[in-house]
C-alpha positions as CSV (number, residue, x, y, z in Angstrom):
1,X,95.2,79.4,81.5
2,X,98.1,79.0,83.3
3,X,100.2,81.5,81.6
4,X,97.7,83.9,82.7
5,X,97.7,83.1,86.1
6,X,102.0,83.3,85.7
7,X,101.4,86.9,84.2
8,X,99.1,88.4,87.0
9,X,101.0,87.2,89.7
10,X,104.2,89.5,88.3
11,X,102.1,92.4,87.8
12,X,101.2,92.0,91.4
13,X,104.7,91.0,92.9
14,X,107.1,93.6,90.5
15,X,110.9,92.3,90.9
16,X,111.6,94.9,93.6
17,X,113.6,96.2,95.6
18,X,113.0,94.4,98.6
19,X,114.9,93.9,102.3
20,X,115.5,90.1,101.6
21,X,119.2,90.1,100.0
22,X,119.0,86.6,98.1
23,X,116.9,87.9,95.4
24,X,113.6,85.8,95.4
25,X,111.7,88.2,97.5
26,X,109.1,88.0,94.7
27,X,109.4,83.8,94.3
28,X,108.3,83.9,98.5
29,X,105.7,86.1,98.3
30,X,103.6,84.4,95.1
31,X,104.2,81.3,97.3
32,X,102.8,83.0,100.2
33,X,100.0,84.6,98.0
34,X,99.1,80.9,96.3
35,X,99.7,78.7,99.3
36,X,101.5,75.3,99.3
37,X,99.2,72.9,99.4
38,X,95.8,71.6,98.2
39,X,93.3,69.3,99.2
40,X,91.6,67.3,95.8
41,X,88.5,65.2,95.8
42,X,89.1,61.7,93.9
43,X,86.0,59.8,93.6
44,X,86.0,56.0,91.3
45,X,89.8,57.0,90.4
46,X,89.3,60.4,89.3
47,X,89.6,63.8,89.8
48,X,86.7,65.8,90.9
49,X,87.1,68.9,89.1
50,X,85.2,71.5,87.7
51,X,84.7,72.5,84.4
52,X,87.6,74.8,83.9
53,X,89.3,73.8,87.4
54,X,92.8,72.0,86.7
55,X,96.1,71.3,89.1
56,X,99.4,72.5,88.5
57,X,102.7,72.9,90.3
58,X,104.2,76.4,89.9
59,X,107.7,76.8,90.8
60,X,108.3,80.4,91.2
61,X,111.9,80.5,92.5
62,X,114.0,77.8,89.8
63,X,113.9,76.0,88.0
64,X,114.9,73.6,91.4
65,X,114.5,69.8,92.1
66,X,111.5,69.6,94.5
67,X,109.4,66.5,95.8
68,X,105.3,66.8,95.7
69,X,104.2,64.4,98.6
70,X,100.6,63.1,98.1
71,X,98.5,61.6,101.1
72,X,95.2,59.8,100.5
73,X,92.6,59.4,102.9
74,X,89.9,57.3,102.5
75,X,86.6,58.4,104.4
76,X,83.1,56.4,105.1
């Protein structure tokens, strides 16, 4: 659940105090800790997921206007 996954990553990266002065210290690090991009299977139009896998965009330093570029390759 992705409230779940929200929680753990505060209990891991606490508010502060840290060196960086603009106050999303925390919002870089869960970036750095989740990564930025992914790379998804699609196969006859759809998603190959597992069971309990899902894709979701978490914006840990916003709310903020942000673009999601996709790029699909086509192999065979």
């Amino acid at each position: 659940m992705r409230s779940d996954i929200i929680s753990a990553l505060e209990r891991i990266v606490p508010s502060g105090p840290y060196g960086h002065r603009e106050g999303n210290a925390p919002a870089h690090i869960m970036s750095g800790l989740v990564g930025c991009e992914a790379t998804l299977f699609i196969e006859n139009g759809q998603l190959l997921l597992g069971t309990w896998q899902g894709v979701f965009l978490a914006e840990f330093d916003g709310p903020r206007n942000r673009r999601v570029l996709v790029r699909i390759e086509a192999t065979g």
